[in-house]
C-alpha positions in Angstrom: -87.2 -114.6 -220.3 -83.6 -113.5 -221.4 -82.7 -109.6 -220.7 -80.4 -107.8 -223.1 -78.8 -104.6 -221.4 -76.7 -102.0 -224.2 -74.3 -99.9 -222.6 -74.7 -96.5 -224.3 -73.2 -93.0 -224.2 -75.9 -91.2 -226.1 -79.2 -90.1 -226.4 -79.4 -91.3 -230.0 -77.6 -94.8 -228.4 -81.0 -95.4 -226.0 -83.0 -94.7 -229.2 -81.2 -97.1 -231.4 -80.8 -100.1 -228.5 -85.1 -99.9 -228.1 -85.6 -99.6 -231.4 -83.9 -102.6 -232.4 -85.6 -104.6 -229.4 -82.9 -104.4 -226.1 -84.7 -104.1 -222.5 -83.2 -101.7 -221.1 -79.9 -99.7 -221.3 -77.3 -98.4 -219.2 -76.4 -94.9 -219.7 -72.8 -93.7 -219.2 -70.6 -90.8 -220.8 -66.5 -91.7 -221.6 -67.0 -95.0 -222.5 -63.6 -94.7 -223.8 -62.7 -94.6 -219.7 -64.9 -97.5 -219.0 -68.3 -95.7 -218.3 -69.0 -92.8 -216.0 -71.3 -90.5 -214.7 -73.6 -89.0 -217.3 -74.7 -85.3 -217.2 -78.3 -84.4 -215.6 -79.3 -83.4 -219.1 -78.3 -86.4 -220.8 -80.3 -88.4 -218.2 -83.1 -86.0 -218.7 -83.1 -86.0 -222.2 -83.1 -90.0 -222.7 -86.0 -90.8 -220.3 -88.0 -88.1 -222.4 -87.0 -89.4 -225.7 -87.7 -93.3 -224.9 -91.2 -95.1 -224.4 -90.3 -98.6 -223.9 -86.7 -99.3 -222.3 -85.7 -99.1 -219.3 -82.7 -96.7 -218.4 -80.2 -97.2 -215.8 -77.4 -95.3 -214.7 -74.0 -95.7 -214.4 -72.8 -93.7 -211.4 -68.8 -93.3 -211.5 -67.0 -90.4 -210.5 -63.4 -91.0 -212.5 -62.0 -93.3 -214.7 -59.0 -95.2 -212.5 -59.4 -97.6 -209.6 -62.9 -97.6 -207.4 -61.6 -96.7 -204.0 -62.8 -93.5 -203.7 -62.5 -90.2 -201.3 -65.1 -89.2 -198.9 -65.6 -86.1 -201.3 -65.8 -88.2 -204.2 -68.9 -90.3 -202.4 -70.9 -87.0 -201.7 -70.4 -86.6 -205.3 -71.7 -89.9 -206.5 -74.4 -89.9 -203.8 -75.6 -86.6 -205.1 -75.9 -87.9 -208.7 -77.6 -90.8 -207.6 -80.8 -88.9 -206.4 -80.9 -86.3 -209.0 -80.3 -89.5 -211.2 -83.6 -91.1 -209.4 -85.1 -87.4 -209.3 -85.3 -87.5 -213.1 -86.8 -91.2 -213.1 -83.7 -93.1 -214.1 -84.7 -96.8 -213.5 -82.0 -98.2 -212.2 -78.7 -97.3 -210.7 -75.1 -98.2 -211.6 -72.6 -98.3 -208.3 -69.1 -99.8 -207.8 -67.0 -98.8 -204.6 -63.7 -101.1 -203.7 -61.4 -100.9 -200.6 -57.7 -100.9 -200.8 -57.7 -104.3 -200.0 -60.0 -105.6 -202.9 -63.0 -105.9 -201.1 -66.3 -104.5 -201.5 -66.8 -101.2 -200.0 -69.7 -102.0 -197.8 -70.3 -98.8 -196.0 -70.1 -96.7 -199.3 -72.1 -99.3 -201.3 -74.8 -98.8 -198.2 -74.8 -95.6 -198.3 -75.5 -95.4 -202.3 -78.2 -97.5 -202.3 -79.7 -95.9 -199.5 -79.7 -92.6 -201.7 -80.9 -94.5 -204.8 -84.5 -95.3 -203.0 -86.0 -98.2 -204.8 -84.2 -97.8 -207.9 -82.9 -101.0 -209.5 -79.2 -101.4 -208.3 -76.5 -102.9 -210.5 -72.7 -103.5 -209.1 -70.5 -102.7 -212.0 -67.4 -104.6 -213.6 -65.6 -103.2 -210.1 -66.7 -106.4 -209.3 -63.8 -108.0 -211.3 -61.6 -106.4 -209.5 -62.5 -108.2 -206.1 -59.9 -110.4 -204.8 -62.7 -113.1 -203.5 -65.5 -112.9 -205.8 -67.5 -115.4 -203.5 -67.1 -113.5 -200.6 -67.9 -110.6 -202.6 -70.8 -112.2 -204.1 -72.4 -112.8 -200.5 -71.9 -109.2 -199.5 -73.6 -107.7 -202.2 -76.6 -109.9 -201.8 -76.6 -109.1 -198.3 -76.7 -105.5 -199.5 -80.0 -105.9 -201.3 -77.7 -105.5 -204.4 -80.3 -106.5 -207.4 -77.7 -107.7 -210.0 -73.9 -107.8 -210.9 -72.3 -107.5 -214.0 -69.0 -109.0 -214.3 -66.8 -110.4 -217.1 -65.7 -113.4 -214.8 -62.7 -111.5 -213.8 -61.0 -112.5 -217.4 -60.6 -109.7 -220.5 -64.2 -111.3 -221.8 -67.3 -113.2 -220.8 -65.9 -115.4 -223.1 -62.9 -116.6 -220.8 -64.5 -115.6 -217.4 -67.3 -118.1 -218.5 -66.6 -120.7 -216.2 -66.4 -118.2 -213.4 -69.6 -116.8 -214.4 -71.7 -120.2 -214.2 -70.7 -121.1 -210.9 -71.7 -117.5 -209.5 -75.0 -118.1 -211.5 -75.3 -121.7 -209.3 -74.3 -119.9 -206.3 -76.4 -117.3 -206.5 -79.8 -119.5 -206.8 -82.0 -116.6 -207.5 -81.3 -114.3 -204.7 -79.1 -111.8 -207.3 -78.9 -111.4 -211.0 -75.5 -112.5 -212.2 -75.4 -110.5 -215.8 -72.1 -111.3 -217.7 -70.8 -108.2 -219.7 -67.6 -108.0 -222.0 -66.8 -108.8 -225.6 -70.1 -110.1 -226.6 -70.1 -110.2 -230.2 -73.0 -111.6 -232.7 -70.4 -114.4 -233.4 -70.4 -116.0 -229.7 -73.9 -114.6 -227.7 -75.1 -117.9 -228.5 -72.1 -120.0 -227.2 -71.6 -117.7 -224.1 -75.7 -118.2 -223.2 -75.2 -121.6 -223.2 -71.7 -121.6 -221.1 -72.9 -119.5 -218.1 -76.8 -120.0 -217.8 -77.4 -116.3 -217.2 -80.8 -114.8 -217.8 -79.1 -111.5 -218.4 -76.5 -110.1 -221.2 -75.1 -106.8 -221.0 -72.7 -105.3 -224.1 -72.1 -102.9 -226.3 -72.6 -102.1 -230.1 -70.5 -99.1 -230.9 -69.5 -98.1 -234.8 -67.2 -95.5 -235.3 -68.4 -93.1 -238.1 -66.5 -90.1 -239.7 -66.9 -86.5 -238.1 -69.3 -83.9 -240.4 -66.1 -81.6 -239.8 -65.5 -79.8 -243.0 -62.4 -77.3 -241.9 -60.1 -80.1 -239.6 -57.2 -78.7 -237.6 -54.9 -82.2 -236.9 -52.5 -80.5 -234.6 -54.5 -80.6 -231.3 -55.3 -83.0 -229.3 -58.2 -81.9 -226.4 -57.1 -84.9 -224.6 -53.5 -86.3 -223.8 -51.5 -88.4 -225.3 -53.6 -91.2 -225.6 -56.5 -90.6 -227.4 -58.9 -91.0 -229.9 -58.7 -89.3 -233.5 -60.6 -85.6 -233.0 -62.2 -86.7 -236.7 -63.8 -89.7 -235.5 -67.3 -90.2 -233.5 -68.4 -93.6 -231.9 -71.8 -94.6 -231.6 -74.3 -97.3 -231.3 -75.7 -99.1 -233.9 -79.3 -100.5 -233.8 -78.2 -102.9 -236.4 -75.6 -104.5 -234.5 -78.4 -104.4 -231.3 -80.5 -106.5 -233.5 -77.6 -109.0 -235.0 -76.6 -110.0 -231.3 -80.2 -110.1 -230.6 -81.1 -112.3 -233.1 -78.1 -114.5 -232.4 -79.2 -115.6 -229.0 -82.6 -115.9 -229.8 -82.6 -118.1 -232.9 
């Protein structure tokens, strides 16, 4: 059975993904930094709202690299028991050293806080300068599944990557390739890497309900998005990828 993971920054995005048939989502905020730590009240809020899916949580202090201070991991290991305290599902973890290795003793000491919620490693993964070294590591962790692109811009190229880490993994992890997947190749990147589970996106950007607009501000720097515009996820697009890989 094939597992379809939507990365979402909304309530109204968890709503949308189980309404047009995903498994389960992963919940983030600033997807426009890559995913990271969602507030309390939007983790609240979505496993109210939601009677089917399954929600897990990205846990990410900052947008940037993953090596992180000691003050930044009493951060994210705070947010990953009030994130389980709420009854996320599953949680979302990355940590790297210098060096581009997995950060064992941080990674430990997350999952130890995360109970026996689901744990994910994140795309930090394609960062890794050995992915299977890496790879062995997070198994030994008790790391449930990894999401990676194949260390390439999209599952598309990272393909061949991906399938061997599927054959070396033989069961013992879930090797979940995640970025670009499209309607146009879910079909062509299930049959490249053998994986039982997907993970993407399906954001539409809609025009802001703004009436009176003030262009001169920005409330971010100098890259940004327009102020006018909202992304979201569309249940349609869900259901087109969906419907792609399971002809």
């Amino acid at each position: 059975m094939t597992t379809f993971e939507i990365c979402i920054d909304s309530v109204e995005g968890a709503l949308a993904a189980e309404e047009a048939g995903a498994d389960r989502v992963e919940l983030c905020s600033a997807l426009f930094d890559g995913g990271l730590t969602p507030s309390l009240g939007a983790i609240e809020t979505t496993l109210r709202v939601v009677t089917r899916i399954r929600v897990h949580v990205i846990i990410r202090a900052r947008a940037g690299d993953f090596i992180y201070s000691p003050l930044e991991v009493e951060a994210m290991e705070r947010d990953v028991r009030a994130a389980v305290a709420a009854g996320a599902h599953g949680i979302v973890i990355g940590a790297l050293t210098a060096e581009g290795d997995v950060d064992v003793p941080t990674t430990r000491r997350l999952i130890a806080a995360a109970g026996d919620a689901s744990i994910t490693f994140h795309r930090a993964f394609d960062m890794v300068r050995e992915p299977y070294a890496a790879l062995e590591q997070l198994v030994e962790l008790g790391v449930h599944r990894v999401l990676t692109s194949g260390q390439e811009v999209s599952v598309l190229e990272g393909a061949p990557l991906i399938a061997d880490l599927v054959r070396r993994a033989a069961g013992r992890i879930v090797i979940m390739p995640g970025g670009g997947i499209t309607p146009r190749n879910i079909a062509r990147i299930v049959e490249a890497t053998g994986a039982d589970e997907y993970h993407f996106a399906a954001l539409v950007s809609s025009d802001s309900p703004a009436v009176h607009r003030n262009p001169r501000p920005l409330m971010g720097g100098t890259l940004n998005r327009p102020e006018y515009e909202r992304s979201g996820t569309s249940g349609t697009l869900v259901g087109q990828v969906l419907a792609a890989a399971r002809p």
